[in-house]
Structures are given as structure tokens and as C-alpha cells.
N, C-alpha and C positions, 0 to 999 in steps of 0.2 A: 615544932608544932605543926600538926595537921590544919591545912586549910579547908575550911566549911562548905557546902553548898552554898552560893550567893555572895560570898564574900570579894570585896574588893582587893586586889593586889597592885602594892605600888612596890618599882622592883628599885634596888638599889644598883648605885653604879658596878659592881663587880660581877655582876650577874649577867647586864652591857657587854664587860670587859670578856670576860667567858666566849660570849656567843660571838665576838669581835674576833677572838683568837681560835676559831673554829673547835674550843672542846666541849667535846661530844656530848657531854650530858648536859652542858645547857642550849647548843645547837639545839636536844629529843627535847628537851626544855619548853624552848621560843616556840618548836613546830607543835607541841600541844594548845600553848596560849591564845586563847583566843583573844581576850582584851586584859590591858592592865597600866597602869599609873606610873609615868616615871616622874622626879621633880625637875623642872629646870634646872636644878643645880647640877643635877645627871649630865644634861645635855654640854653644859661648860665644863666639866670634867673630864667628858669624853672628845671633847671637839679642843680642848688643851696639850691630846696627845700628837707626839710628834708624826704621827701619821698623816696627819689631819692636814699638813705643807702640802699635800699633793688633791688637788682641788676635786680630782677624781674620788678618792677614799673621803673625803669631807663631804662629798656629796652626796658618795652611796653610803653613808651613816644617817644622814640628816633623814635622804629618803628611807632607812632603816626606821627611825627612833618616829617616824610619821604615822608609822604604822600604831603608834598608843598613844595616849592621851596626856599628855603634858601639861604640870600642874604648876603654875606661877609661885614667884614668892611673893604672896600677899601680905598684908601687915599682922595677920593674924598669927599667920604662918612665921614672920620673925619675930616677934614678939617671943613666942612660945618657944622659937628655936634659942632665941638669947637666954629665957631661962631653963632652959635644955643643959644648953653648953657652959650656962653657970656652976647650976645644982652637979650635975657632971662631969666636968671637968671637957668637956667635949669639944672637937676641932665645930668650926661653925658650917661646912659643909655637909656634916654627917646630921649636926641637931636639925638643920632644913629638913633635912631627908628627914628626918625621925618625927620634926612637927607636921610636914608634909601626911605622912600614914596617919599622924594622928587625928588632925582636922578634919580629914576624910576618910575615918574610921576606913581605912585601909589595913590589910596583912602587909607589912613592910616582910618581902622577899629579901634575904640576903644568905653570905654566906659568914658574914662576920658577926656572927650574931653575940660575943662578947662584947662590941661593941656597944650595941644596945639594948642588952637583957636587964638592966637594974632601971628603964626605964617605964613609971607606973603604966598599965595601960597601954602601952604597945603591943599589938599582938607581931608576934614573929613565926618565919617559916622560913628554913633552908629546903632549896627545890628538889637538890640532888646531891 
């Protein structure tokens, strides 16, 4: 799905992972983006990898991921991911993510968009 004029983008962890392992189309990616939404759950997911043991890579991530706006898990926010991952069958890091876009009428950015196409009302976009 095509993203709109105005519209908010909350990106998902793989999309992270992409620009982390320098390929190329989410690097032209990132350098378009001017603003956009990740969840905290992102940031535990990425800061999980075994890279992350070298204080240097941990650090130049954090001041990566500073560069967007990061969005707590609020009770609203689990709530809706619990019956996310109910109704779907869903791991509960991905229903975050998926209530996270929703709450905040965001474009959830990914590349897994099987993951979350049979959910109502989530708008999705793969970037590249």
C-alpha cells in the first residue's frame, strides 16, 4: 500500500534490521525519511542482538533510533495488543507493534506484511 501525503509512519523492527546490515534499499530508505514512529518494543528487539555486547554498536544504535520518536507501551497500547495476539494468533511483540500503528493512526512500515494483513484497520506499507 501506498503511503499518503500527511500520513504518520511507525516502522517495524525489520526495517531497523535492514538499515543496521547496511542494505541498500533501506539505507535510500532511512535517507529519505524525514520523521517516523518506532515502538519500544523495536528498540528491545534491536538492543537484544548479540551485537549490542560491544558498548560501541549499542551506543551508535541508541543514538541511531534517537533520531525518531519512540512510542511507549501504554495500557492502551497492551490491552489492544493482548487482544491482537488473541484474535490472531500473534507473538506479543509484533501485536505491540501492530497496536502501537493503530493507536496512533500510523502506516505500520514493514516488510512482513503477512504477518499483519488480516488485521482490521491497520494500514500497511512495504518501503522497498
Amino acid at each position: 500500500m501506498e503511503k499518503t501525503a500527511g500520513e504518520i509512519m511507525l516502522l517495524d523492527t525489520n526495517i531497523f534490521v535492514d538499515h543496521l546490515r547496511n542494505y541498500t534499499p533501506s539505507v535510500e530508505f532511512f535517507d529519505t525519511l524525514e520523521n517516523a514512529l518506532f515502538s519500544a518494543i523495536t528498540e528491545a528487539e534491536l538492543l537484544a542482538g548479540k551485537q549490542n555486547e560491544s558498548d560501541e554498536k549499542r551506543e551508535k544504535l541508541l543514538h541511531f533510533l534517537h533520531r525518531w520518536t519512540k512510542i511507549e507501551v501504554t495500557n492502551p497500547i497492551s490491552v489492544l495488543a493482548g487482544d491482537i495476539s488473541r484474535k490472531h494468533g500473534m507473538d506479543i511483540p509484533d501485536a505491540i507493534i501492530a497496536a502501537s500503528a493503530l493507536i496512533n493512526n500510523a502506516v505500520l512500515v514493514t516488510r512482513n506484511v503477512k504477518d499483519f494483513h488480516d488485521i482490521k484497520d491497520l494500514k500497511l506499507q512495504v518501503p522497498y
